[in-house]
C-alpha positions as CSV (number, residue, x, y, z in Angstrom):
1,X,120.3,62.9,93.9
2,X,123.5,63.6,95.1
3,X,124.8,65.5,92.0
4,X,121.4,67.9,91.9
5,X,122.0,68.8,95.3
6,X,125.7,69.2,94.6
7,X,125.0,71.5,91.4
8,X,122.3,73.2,93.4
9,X,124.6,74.3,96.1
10,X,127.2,75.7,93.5
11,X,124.5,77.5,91.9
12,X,123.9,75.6,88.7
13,X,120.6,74.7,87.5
14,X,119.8,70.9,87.5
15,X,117.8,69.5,85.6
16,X,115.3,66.4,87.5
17,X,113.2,63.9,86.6
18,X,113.1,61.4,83.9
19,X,115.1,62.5,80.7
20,X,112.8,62.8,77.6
21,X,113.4,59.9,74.9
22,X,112.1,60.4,71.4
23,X,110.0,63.0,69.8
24,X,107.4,65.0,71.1
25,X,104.2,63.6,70.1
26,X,101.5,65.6,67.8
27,X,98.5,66.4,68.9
28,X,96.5,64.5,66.1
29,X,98.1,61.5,67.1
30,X,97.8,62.1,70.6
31,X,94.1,63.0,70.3
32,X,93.9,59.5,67.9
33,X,95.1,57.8,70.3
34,X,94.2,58.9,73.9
35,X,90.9,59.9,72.9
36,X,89.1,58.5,70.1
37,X,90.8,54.7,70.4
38,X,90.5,55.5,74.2
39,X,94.3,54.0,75.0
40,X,96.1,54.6,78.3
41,X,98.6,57.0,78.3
42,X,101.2,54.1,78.5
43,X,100.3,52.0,75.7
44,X,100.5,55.4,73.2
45,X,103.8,56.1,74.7
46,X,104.6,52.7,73.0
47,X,103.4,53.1,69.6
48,X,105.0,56.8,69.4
49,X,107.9,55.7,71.0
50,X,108.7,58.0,73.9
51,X,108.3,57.8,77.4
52,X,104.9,57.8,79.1
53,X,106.1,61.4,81.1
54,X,106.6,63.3,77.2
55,X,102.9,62.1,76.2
56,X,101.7,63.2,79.7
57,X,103.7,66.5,79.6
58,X,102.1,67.0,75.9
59,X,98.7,66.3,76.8
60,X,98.7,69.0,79.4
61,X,100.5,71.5,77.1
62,X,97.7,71.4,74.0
63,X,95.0,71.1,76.5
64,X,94.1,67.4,76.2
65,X,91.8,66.3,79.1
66,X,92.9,63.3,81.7
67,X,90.2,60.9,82.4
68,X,90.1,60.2,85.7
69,X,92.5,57.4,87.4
70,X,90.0,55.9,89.8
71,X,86.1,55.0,90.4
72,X,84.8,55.6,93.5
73,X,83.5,52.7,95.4
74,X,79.3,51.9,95.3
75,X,79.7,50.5,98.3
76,X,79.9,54.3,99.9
77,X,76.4,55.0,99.0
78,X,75.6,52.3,101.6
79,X,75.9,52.5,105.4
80,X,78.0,49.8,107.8
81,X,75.1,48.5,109.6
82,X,73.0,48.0,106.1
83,X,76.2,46.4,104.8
84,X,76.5,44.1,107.6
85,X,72.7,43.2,107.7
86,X,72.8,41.9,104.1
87,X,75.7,40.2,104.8
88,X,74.3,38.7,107.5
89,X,71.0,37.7,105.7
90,X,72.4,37.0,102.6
91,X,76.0,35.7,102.6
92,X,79.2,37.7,101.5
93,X,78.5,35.8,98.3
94,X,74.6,36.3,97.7
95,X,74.6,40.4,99.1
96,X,77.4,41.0,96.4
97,X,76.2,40.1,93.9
98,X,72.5,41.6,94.5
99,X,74.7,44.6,95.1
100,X,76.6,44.3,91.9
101,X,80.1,44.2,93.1
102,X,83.0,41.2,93.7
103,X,82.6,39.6,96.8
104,X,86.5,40.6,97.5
105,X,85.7,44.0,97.0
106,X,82.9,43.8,99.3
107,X,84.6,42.1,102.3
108,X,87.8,44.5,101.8
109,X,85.4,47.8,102.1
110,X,84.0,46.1,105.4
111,X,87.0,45.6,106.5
112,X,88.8,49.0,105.6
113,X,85.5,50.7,107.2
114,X,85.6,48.5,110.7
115,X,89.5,50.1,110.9
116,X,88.5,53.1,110.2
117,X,90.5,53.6,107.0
């Protein structure tokens, strides 16, 4: 970090972030891969042989869609007092599973709503 903002202040361009390692990836393969065989973007890193940050970089240069990270929680169709009231009735146990989520997940969403996170 030093050196950037060494080469910065002498008015040479520095180059940041993570080197590239191996050859830029097709987009056949990429398509092959990431799409039809629906692999993560670290995993086809792997089998092409270059970093995960060259297959993400190529992916947004020919176009290639990024499925999404993250699923929203069910549990945020619900509100706290119904929550609580089927815990209450049911168990932590019985009220996930009638709403079709882990039990962990349901007493960490309680608990993340109650502090207001």
């Amino acid at each position: 970090m030093a050196r950037i903002k060494y080469k910065e202040a002498a008015g040479i361009e520095a180059k940041k972030g993570k080197p590239s390692m191996g050859k830029k990836p097709g987009k056949a393969e990429l398509k092959k891969l990431y799409i039809k065989e629906s692999r993560s973007i670290r995993e086809a890193a792997k089998i092409l042989g270059c970093t995960k940050d060259m297959v993400y970089r190529a992916l947004q240069e020919y176009g290639i869609e990024l499925r999404p990270g993250f699923s929203r929680s069910k549990l945020r169709k619900y509100r706290l007092s119904d929550l609580e009231k089927g815990v209450k009735e049911k168990g932590i146990r019985g009220f996930s599973k009638e709403l079709g989520v882990h039990e962990n997940t349901l007493r960490y969403y309680l608990k993340g709503i109650r502090k207001g996170l």
